[in-house]
Each structure stands twice: as structure tokens, then as C-alpha cells.
N, C-alpha and C positions, 0 to 999 in steps of 0.2 A: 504494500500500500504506500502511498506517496502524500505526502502532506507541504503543506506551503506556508509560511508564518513569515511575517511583513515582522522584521526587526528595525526601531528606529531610536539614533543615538542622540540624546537630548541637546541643544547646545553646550552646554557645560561639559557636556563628554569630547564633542568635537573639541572644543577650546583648551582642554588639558590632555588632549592627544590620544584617547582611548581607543579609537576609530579602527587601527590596527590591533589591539588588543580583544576586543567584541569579535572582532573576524575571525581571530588566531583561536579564542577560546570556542567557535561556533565549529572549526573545522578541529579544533581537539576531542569535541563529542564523537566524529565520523560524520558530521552534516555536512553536505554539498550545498554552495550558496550556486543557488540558476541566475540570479541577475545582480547587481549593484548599481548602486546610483546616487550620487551624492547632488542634492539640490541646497539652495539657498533659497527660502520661503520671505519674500517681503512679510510686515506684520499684515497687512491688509490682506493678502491672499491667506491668510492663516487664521486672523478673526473672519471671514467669510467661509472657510471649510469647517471650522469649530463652531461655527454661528447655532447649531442645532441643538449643542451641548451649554451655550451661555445661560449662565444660572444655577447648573448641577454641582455637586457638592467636589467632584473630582475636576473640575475644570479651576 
């Protein structure tokens, strides 16, 4: 069986260099990563995909 899970590294991971470490540790389990992609989200493009969740106790 095959499974897919959207891993994503918070700012503060990226800004203290974790980014190779998250990967290193994904491919130490025996995980296969199928794509990568490293984006830069303006805030406005980000309060608009979170807009659904504005108010909820984890946002």
C-alpha cells in the first residue's frame, strides 16, 4: 500500500537550517520523498488559504 503525507517546515525551521535535517530524518525511517518544493508564501496569499480556519482555537 502507498501513502502520501504533505510534510511542511514552519519558518523558524527554515531560518535555523532544519530543512536538511527533516529530509535526512524522513529518508532515515526508509521513506521515499516523490516531490519537493520549497515556496515563499506572501502573508496575503496565506491569510487567504487559512481564511476558513480564522477564529479556530489552533490557528
Amino acid at each position: 500500500m502507498s501513502e502520501r503525507t504533505l510534510v511542511l517546515v514552519k519558518p523558524d525551521g527554515v531560518s535555523r537550517g532544519l530543512v536538511g535535517e527533516v529530509i535526512s530524518r524522513i529518508e532515515r525511517k526508509g521513506l521515499t520523498l516523490s516531490a519537493l518544493e520549497l515556496k515563499n508564501v506572501d502573508r496575503g496569499t496565506a491569510e487567504q488559504h487559512y481564511a476558513e480556519h480564522d477564529g479556530n482555537l489552533f490557528c
